[in-house]
C-alpha positions in Angstrom: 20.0 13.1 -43.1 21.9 10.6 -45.0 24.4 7.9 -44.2 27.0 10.2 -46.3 26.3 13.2 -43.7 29.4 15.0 -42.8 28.2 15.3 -39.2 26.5 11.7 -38.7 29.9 10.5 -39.4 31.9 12.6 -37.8 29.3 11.6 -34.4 29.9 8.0 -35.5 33.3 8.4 -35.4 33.4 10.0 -32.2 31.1 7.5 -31.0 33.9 4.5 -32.3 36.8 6.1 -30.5 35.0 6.6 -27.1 33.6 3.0 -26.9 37.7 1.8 -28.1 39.1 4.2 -25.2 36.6 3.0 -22.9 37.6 -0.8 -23.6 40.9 -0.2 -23.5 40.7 1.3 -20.0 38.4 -1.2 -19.0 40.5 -4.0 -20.3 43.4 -2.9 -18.6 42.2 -2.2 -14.7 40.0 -5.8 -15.5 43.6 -7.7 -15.6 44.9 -6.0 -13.1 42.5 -6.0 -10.2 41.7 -10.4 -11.2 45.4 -10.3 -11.4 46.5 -8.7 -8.4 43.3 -9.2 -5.8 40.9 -11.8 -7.6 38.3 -8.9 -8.1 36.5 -7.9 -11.5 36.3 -4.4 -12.3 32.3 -4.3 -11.9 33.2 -5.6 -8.6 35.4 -2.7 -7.9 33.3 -0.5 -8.8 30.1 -1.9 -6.8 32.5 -1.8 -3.4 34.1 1.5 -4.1 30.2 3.0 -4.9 29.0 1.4 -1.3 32.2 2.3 0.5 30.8 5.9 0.0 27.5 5.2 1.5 27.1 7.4 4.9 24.0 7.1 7.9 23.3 10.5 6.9 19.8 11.4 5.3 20.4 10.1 1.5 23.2 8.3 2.9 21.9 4.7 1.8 21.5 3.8 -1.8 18.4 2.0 -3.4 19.6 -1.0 -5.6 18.6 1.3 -8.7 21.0 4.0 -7.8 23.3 1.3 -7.4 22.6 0.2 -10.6 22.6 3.0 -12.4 26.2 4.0 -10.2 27.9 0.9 -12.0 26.2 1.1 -15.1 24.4 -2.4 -15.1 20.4 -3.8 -14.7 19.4 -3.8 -11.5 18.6 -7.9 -12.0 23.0 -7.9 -13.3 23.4 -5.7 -10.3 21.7 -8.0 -7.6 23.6 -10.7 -9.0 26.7 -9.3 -8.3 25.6 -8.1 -5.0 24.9 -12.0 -4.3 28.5 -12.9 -5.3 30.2 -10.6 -3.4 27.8 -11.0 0.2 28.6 -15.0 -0.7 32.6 -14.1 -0.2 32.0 -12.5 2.7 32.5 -9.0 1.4 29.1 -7.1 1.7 26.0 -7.6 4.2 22.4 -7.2 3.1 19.6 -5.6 6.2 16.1 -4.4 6.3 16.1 -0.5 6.0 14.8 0.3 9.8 12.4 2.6 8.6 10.9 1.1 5.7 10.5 -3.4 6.1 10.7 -3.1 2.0 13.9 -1.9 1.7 17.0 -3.4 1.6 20.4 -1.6 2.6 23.9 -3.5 1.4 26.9 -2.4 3.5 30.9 -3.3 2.7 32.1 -5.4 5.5 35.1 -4.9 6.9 37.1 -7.7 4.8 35.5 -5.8 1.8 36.7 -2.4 2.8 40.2 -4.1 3.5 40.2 -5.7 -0.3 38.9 -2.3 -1.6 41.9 -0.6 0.1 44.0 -3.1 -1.2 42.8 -2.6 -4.4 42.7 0.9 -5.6 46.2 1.6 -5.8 46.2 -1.4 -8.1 43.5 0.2 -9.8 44.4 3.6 -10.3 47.6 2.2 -11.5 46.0 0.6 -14.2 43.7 3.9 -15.5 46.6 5.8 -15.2 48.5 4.0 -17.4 46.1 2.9 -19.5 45.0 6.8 -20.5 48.7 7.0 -21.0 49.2 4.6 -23.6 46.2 6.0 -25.1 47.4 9.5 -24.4 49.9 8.5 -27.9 46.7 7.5 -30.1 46.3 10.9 -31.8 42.3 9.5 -32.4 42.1 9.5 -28.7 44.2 11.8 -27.1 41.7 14.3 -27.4 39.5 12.1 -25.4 42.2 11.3 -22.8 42.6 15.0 -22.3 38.7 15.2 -22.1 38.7 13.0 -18.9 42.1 14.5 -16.9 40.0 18.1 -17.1 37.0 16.3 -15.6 39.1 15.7 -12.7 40.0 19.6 -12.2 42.5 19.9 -13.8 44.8 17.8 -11.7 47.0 15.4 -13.3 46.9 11.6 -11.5 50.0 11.5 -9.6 
């Protein structure tokens, strides 16, 4: 393969307009949620993915599934854990079966701010694959994502 290959191109270009619909989205709930609730999308993201956790068997994430939940290192993802237990919004406990582990929990002020949150947040991805629901380079895309979801447009 070449640099001139139709189809290394065309991936590139494929490549380019996922990472620009991606930063647009991003962009857009990132000013809204600091905005509205003082709370970085990343943040978001790590409290909505804990929210989720259950006492069930498997119901307790390790900090790597975490991690790899929210897309960050697990060092990037410890960090953030540490910011968000300092305001109050997640605890940190020994897993009672296994003194190695570590569980992290949303508290109940961190639940609250989650709940405050997502309508402010699904406002923002909704509108945000809107606008770029008009870019005919990434419309395609934006259609790509609303059939992940079923079928079901966001109401």
């Amino acid at each position: 393969m070449t640099a001139t290959d139709p189809a290394m191109t065309a991936l590139a270009h494929g490549w380019s307009a996922l990472s620009l619909l991606h930063g647009r989205i991003e962009s857009r709930v990132e000013r809204a949620l600091q905005a509205e609730h003082r709370l970085s999308a990343r943040e978001y993201s790590l409290l909505d993915v804990l929210s989720r956790q259950h006492d069930g068997e498997g119901g307790h994430l390790q900090m790597r599934q975490v991690a790899d939940s929210v897309v960050l290192s697990q060092s990037a993802t410890t960090r953030l854990v540490t910011r968000l237990e300092d305001r109050g919004l997640l605890s940190r406990y020994l897993c009672p079966t296994d003194r190695r582990g570590i569980y992290t929990d949303v508290s109940g002020d961190g639940l609250r701010l989650l709940e405050e949150a997502r309508p402010t947040h699904n406002a923002a991805l909704r509108e945000a694959l809107d606008q770029a629901a008009t870019d005919p380079v990434l419309a395609p895309l934006v259609d790509a994502v609303r059939q992940l979801q079923g079928g079901a447009q966001p109401a």
